[in-house]
C-alpha positions as CSV (number, residue, x, y, z in Angstrom):
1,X,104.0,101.2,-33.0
2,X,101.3,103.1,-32.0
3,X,99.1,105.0,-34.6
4,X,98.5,108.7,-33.6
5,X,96.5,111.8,-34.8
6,X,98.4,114.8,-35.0
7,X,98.1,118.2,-35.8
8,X,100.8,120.4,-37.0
9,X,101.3,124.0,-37.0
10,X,103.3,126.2,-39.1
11,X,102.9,129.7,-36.9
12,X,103.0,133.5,-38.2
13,X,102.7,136.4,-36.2
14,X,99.5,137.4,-38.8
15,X,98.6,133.4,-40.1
16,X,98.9,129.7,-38.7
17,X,98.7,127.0,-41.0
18,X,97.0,124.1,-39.8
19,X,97.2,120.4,-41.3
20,X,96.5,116.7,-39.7
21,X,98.0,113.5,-39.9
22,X,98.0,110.2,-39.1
23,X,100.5,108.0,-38.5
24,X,99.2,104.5,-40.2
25,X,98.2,106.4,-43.6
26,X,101.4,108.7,-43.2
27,X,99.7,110.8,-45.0
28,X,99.6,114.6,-43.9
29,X,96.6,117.4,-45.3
30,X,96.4,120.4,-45.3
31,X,93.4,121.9,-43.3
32,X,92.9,125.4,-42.3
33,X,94.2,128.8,-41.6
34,X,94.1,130.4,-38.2
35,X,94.4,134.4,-38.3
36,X,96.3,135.9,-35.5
37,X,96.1,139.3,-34.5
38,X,100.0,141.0,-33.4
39,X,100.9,137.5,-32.8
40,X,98.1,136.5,-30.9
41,X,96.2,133.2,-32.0
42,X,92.8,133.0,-32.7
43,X,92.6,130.3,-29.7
44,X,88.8,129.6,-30.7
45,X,89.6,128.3,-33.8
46,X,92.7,126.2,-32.9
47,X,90.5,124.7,-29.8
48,X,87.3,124.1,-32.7
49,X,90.4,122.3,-34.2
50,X,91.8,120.3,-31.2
51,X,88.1,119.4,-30.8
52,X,87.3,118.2,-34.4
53,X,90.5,115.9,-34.8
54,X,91.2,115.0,-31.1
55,X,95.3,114.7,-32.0
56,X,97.5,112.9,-29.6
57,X,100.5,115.0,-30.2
58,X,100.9,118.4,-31.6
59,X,104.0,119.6,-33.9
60,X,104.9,123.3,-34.7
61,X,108.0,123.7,-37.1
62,X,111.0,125.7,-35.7
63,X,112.4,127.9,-38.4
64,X,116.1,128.0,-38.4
65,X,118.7,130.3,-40.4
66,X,121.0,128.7,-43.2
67,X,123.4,128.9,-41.1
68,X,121.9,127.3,-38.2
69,X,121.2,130.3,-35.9
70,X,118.0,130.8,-34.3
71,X,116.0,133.0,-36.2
72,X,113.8,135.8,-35.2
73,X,110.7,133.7,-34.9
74,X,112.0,131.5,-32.5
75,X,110.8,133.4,-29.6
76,X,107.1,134.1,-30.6
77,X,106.9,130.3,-31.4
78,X,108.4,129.4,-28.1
79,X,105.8,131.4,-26.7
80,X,103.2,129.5,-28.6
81,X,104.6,126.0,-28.2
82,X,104.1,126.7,-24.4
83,X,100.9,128.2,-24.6
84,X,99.4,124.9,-27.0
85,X,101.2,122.8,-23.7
86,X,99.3,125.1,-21.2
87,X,95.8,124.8,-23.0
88,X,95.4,121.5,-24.2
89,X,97.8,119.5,-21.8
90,X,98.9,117.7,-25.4
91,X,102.7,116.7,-25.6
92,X,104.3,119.3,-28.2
93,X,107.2,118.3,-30.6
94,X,109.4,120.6,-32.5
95,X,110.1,120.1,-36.1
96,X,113.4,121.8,-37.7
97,X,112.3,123.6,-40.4
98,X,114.2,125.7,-43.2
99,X,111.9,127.0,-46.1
100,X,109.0,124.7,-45.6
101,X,107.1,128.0,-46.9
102,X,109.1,128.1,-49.9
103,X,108.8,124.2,-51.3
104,X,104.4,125.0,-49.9
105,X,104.6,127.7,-52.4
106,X,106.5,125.8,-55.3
107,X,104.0,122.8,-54.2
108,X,101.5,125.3,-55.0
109,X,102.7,126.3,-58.1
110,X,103.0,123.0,-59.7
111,X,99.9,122.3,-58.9
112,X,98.6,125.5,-60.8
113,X,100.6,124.5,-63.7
114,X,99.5,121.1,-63.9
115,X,95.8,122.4,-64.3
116,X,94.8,124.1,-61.1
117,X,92.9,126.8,-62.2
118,X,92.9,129.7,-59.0
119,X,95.4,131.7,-57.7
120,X,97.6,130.1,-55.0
121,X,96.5,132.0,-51.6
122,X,99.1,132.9,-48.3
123,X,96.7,130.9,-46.5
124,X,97.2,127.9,-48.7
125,X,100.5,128.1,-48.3
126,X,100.4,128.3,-44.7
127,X,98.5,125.2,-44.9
128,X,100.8,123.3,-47.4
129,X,103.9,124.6,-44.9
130,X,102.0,122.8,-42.0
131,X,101.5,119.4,-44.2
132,X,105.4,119.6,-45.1
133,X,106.2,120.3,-40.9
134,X,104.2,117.4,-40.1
135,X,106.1,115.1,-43.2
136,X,109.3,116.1,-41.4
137,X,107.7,114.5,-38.5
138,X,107.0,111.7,-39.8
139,X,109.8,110.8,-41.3
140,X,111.6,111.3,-37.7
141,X,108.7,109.4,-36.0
142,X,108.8,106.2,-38.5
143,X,112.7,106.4,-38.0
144,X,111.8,106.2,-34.3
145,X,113.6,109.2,-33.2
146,X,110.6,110.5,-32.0
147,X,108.8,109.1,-29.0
């Protein structure tokens, strides 16, 4: 099995959380927060990232309703998904996600409660979201659906 850097992306219309991971650690952090401006990225900042990590693969999670359904953001991060392919000619996979922002914010939380002493920022969980996209991936990849 090959061993990859990857970078995942859990996209807003106003913030993008960023986090790496590697494959052989499985381990996924949480890195930074992109700001986007009526849905458009901050392509700078996601190319200083591309350049600092130099991933093999990128992931963005794909929200879904409880349901099922495709949910309003599906569009705008269909939009994105091709625009990372058109950029950075990096293969893009698409992680099902339902509340990843959620458990990033009770993540958060239990942090804060177990002695964390700040307030837990959007952009942290943005971030934390990200980390949990690219777990999701994982778990596919080292089940070797993905690939």
């Amino acid at each position: 099995m090959t061993h990859l850097t990857v970078l995942g992306f859990d996209y807003g219309k106003a913030r993008i959380g960023v986090a790496v991971a590697n494959t052989l650690t499985g381990v996924a952090t949480p890195q930074s927060t992109v700001t986007a401006r009526d849905g458009v990225p901050d392509w700078a900042a996601i190319t200083r990232c591309i350049q600092e990590w130099r991933p093999k693969r990128l992931v963005v999670g794909m929200p879904r309703k409880l349901d099922g359904s495709d949910s309003a953001m599906q569009e705008p991060i269909e939009r994105f998904i091709r625009q990372l392919e058109g950029r950075y000619a990096l293969p893009v996979d698409v992680v099902s996600e339902q509340l990843s922002s959620r458990e990033a914010e009770q993540r958060l939380k239990s942090a804060r409660q177990a002695g964390r002493k700040r307030k837990v920022r959007k952009e942290e969980i943005d971030q934390v979201a990200a980390a949990i996209i690219l777990e999701s991936w994982m778990q596919e990849y080292t089940n070797g659906q993905q690939l």
